[in-house]
Structure formats: structure tokens, C-alpha cells
C-alpha positions as CSV (number, residue, x, y, z in Angstrom):
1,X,0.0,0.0,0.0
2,X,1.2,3.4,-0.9
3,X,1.7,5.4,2.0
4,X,2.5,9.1,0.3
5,X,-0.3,11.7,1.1
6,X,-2.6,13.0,-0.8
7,X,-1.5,16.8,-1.2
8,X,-4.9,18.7,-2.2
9,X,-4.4,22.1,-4.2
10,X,-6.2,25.0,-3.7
11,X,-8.4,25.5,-6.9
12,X,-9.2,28.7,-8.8
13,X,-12.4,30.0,-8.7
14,X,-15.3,28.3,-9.8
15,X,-17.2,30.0,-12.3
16,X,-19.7,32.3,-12.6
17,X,-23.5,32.2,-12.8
18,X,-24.8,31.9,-15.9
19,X,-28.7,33.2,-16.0
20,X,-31.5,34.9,-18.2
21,X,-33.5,38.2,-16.8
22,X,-35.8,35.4,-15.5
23,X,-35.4,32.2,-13.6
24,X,-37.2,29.2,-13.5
25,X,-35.3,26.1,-12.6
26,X,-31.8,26.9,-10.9
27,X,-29.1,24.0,-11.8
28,X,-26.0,23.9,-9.2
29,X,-23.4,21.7,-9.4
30,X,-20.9,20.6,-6.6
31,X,-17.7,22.6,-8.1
32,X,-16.2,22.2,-12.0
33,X,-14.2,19.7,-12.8
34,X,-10.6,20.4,-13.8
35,X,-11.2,20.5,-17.7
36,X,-14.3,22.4,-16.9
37,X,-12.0,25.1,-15.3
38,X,-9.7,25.2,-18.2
39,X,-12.3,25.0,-20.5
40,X,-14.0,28.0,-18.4
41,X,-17.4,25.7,-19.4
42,X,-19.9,24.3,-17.0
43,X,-19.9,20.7,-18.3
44,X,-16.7,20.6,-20.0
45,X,-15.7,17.5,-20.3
46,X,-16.9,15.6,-23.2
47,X,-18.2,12.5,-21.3
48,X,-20.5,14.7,-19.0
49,X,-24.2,13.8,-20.1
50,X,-25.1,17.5,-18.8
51,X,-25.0,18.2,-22.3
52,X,-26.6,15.5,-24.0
53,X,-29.5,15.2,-21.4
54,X,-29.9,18.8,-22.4
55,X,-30.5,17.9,-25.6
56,X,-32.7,15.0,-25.7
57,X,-35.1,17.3,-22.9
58,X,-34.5,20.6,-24.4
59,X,-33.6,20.1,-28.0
60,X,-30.6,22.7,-27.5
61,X,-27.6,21.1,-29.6
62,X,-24.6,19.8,-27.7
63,X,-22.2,20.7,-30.6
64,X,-23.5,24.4,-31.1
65,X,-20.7,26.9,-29.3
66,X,-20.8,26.7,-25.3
67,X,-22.3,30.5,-25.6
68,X,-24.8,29.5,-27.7
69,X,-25.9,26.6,-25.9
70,X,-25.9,28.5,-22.6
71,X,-27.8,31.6,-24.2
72,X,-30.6,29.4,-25.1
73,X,-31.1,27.7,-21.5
74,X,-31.0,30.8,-20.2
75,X,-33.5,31.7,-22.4
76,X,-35.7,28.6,-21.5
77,X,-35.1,30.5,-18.2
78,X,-32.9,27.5,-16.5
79,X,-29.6,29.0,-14.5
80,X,-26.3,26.8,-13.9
81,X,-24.3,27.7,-10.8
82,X,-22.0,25.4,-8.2
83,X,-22.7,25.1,-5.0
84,X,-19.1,25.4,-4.0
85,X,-17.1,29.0,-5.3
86,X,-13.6,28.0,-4.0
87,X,-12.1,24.3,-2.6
88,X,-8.8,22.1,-2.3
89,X,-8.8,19.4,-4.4
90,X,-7.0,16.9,-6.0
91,X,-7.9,15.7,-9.6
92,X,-11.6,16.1,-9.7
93,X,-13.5,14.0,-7.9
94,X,-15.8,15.8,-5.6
95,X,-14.9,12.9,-2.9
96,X,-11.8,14.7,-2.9
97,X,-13.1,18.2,-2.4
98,X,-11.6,19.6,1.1
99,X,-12.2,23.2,2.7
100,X,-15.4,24.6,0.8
101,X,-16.1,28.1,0.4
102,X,-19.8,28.5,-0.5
103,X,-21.2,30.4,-2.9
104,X,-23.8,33.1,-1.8
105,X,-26.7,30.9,-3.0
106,X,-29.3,32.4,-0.4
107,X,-28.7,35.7,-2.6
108,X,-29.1,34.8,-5.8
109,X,-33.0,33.0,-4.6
110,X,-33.9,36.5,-3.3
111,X,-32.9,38.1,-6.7
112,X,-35.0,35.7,-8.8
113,X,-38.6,35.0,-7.6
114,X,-40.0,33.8,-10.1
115,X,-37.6,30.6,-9.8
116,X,-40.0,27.6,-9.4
117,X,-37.2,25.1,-8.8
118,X,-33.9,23.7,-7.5
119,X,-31.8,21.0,-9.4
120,X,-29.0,19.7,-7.8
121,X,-26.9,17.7,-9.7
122,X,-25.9,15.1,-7.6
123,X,-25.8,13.7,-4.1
124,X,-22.5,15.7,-3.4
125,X,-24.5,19.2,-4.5
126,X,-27.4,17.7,-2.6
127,X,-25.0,17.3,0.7
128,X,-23.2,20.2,0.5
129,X,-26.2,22.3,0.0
130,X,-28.0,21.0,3.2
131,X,-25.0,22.0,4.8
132,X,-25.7,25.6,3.6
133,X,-29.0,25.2,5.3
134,X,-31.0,28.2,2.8
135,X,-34.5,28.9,4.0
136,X,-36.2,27.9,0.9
137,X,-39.9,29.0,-0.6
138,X,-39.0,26.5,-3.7
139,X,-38.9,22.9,-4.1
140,X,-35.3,21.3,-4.6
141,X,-34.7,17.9,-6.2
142,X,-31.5,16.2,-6.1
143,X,-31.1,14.4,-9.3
144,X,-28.3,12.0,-10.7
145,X,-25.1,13.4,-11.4
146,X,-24.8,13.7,-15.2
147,X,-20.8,13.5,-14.2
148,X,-19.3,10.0,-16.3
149,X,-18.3,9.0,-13.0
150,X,-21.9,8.3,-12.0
151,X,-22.1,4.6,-13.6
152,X,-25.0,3.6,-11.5
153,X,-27.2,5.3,-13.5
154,X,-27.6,4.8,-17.4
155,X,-27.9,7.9,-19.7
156,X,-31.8,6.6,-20.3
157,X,-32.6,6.8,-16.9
158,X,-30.9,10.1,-16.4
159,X,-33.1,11.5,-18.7
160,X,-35.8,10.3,-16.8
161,X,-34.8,11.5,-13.8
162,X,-33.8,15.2,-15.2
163,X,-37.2,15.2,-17.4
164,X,-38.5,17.4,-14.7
165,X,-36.8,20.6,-15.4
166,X,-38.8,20.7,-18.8
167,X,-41.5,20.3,-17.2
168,X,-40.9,23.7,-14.8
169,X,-39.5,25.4,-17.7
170,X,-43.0,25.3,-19.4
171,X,-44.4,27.1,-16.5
């Protein structure tokens, strides 16, 4: 057994919201991945099924330009954010995320009523963000992580699972 420690990094910054002038179904993450980061892309690595789930729900192209794709689920009035704004971390497994700083989550609710829901992609998001204890006036749902780490789950049933943001983006 190797007995060298893990020696977690301090990350940059996660990224930035990215949201319409009207909110109804908030997406948050746990924190980006690494080639998220250098990609400066929520959902950047290629075997993420963010994307394609997107897609299949929403019928917004996975290989149109990041800004394109996020201008139209903004404009379907869905926001993506993280849960987490700073962490140390090794690789980028969020089972490896140590020393969280939150992101001001509790603000961002107040500046969008008309939000109807709360997605959190994953059980880490889903953790972390019971942690945060937010007084809420809105459902939250944690769904599957679209991350291609999350093998329990096939992409089919992902879909199934995330089928309910259309349904509060028609409201």
C-alpha cells in the first residue's frame, strides 16, 4: 500500500453564474471539474451527459458553441451555478473536495422570484447544499449526477430523472 499523502491544491475560482433576466429552474453543481476550469465551461468534459440530457429534454444542440448553448437555456429561463465558489482538491473527484467556500446561493433566490425550482446535480450538491441550510420557498430535487463517473445510472434513466426541469420550464 502506498503510503505518500494526498497533497490537495487550492483550486481557482469556480465559475460564474450563468442566467436569463428570468429564472425558473436553478441547476448547481458541486464545483467544476478540472477541464471544466480550463475549458471556463460548466460541463466541460466531453463525457459529462449535462450536455446530451440537455439535448434530448430541451432540443438545444450539444455541438452548437458553449455560448450558444448557454444563451438558449437561459433563455428557457434555466440558470447553472455550483454550489461550491472555492475548494482544495485533487484531480476532480468531488470525494476529494476539502475546505469549501460557498457560494452566496441564499442571494441569488432572493434576486430571482420567479424561480420555481432547484436541481442539484448530484448527491455531493445535494450534501453540500444541506449543509448551507437556505431557508427555501422553492422545491429542490436532487437528481443524478450527469458526471461519467456516476455509472449507476444509465444515460436513459438520467433522462428520466432530469425530465422534470422541462416540465418547470414550461411554466
Amino acid at each position: 500500500m502506498d503510503s505518500t499523502p494526498v497533497i490537495h491544491t487550492k483550486c481557482p475560482a469556480g465559475l460564474p453564474p450563468i442566467h436569463g433576466e428570468s429564472v425558473k429552474v436553478l441547476i448547481l453543481g458541486s464545483f467544476p471539474s478540472r477541464q471544466s476550469l480550463l475549458n471556463i465551461e460548466y460541463y466541460g468534459n466531453a463525457r459529462n451527459h449535462f450536455w446530451q440530457i440537455i439535448e434530448i429534454l430541451l432540443q438545444i444542440d450539444r455541438h452548437l458553441p458553449y455560448a450558444v448553448r448557454t444563451i438558449q437555456l437561459a433563455d428557457r429561463g434555466i440558470a447553472l451555478w455550483d454550489i461550491i465558489q472555492t475548494c482544495s482538491r485533487e484531480g476532480s473527484a468531488d470525494t476529494r473536495i476539502r475546505d469549501p467556500v460557498f457560494n452566496d446561493i441564499a442571494a441569488f433566490l432572493k434576486l430571482y422570484p420567479s424561480l420555481h425550482l432547484i436541481v442539484l446535480n448530484g448527491s455531493t450538491a445535494g450534501r453540500y447544499f444541506h449543509r448551507m441550510n437556505i431557508p427555501l420557498s422553492v422545491p429542490y430535487v436532487v437528481l443524478p449526477s450527469t458526471s461519467p463517473a456516476n455509472t449507476r445510472f444509465t444515460l436513459d434513466e438520467k433522462v428520466r430523472r432530469w425530465e422534470i426541469i422541462r416540465t418547470h420550464c414550461i411554466q
